[in-house]
N, C-alpha and C positions, 0 to 999 in steps of 0.2 A: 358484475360484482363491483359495489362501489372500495373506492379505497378512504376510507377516512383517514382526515389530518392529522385527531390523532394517537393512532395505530400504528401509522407510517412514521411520524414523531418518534412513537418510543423504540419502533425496530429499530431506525437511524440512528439513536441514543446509546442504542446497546451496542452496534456494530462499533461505533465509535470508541467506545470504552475497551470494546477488544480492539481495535488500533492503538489502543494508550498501552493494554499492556502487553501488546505486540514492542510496542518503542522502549520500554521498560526493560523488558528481558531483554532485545538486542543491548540496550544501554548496558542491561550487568554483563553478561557474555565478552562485551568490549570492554570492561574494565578488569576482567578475568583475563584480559589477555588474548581472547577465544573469538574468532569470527565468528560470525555464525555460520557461514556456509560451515565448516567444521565442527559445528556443535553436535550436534543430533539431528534426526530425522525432524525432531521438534520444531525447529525455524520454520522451515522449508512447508510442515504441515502448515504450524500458524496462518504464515504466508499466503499459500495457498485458498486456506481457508476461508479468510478476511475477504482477500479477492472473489473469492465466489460470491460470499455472501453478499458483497458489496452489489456486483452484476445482479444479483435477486433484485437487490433494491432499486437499481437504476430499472429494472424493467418494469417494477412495481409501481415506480413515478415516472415514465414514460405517459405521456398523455393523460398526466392527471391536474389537479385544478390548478390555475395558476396562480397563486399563495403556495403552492409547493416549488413554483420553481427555483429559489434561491437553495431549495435543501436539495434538490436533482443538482444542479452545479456545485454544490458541495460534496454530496456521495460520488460524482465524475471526477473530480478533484484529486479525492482521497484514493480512487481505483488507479487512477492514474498513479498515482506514489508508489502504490503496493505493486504494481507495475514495475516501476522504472527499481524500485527496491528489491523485486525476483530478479530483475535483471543484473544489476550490480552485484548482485551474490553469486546467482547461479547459471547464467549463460556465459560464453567461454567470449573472451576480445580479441580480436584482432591483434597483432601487432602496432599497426597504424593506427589504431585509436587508443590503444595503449600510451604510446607516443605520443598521440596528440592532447590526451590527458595530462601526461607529464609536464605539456610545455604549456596548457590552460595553466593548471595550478600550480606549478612549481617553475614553470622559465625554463626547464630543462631541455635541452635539445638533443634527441636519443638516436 
C-alpha cells in the first residue's frame, strides 16, 4: 500500500494540532494552580493518546519516500517530548535525581 505525501501531510498536521492543544490545557491547568498529574484522568489520557498516535505515524513513515524524511524526524522529535513529558508527570524520581535536579536548576545542594 502506497503511503502518499499528502495523506501522511495532513495526519501529521492534525496530530500536531492536538499537541498544541495538549500544551494549552497543561498551560491553563498551571495557571489554575493545578498540575496536571492531579487534574483528572484527562492529562494523563491526552498524553497517552498523542503518544500513540504519534508511534502510528512514525511506523507509517518508516521506509517511506525520502521528501518525507525531514517530517519522520519531526514526528520522532515530538514523541520524544510526549515521552520525557509522561515522564515528568507521571513516573515516581528517585531521591538522587531529585537532588540532582535541584542543584542543575536551582544551585541547591540537598
Amino acid at each position: 500500500m502506497g503511503l502518499s505525501c499528502q495523506g501522511i501531510t495532513v495526519q501529521v498536521a492534525l496530530w500536531r494540532f492536538g499537541l498544541r492543544v495538549l500544551r494549552d490545557y497543561e498551560d491553563d491547568l498551571l495557571l489554575a494552580d493545578r498540575m496536571p498529574s492531579e487534574a483528572s484522568p484527562d492529562h494523563r489520557a491526552m498524553l497517552t493518546l498523542l503518544m500513540g498516535a504519534g508511534e502510528n505515524l512514525l511506523a507509517k513513515l518508516e521506509g517511506s519516500q525520502p521528501e518525507l524524511g525531514p517530517l519522520r524526524e519531526q514526528v520522532r522529535a515530538g514523541v520524544e517530548r510526549l515521552r520525557q513529558r509522561y515522564a515528568m508527570w507521571y513516573m515516581p524520581m528517585s531521591e538522587e535525581r531529585a537532588s540532582e535536579l535541584m542543584n542543575e536548576v536551582f544551585g541547591v545542594q540537598s
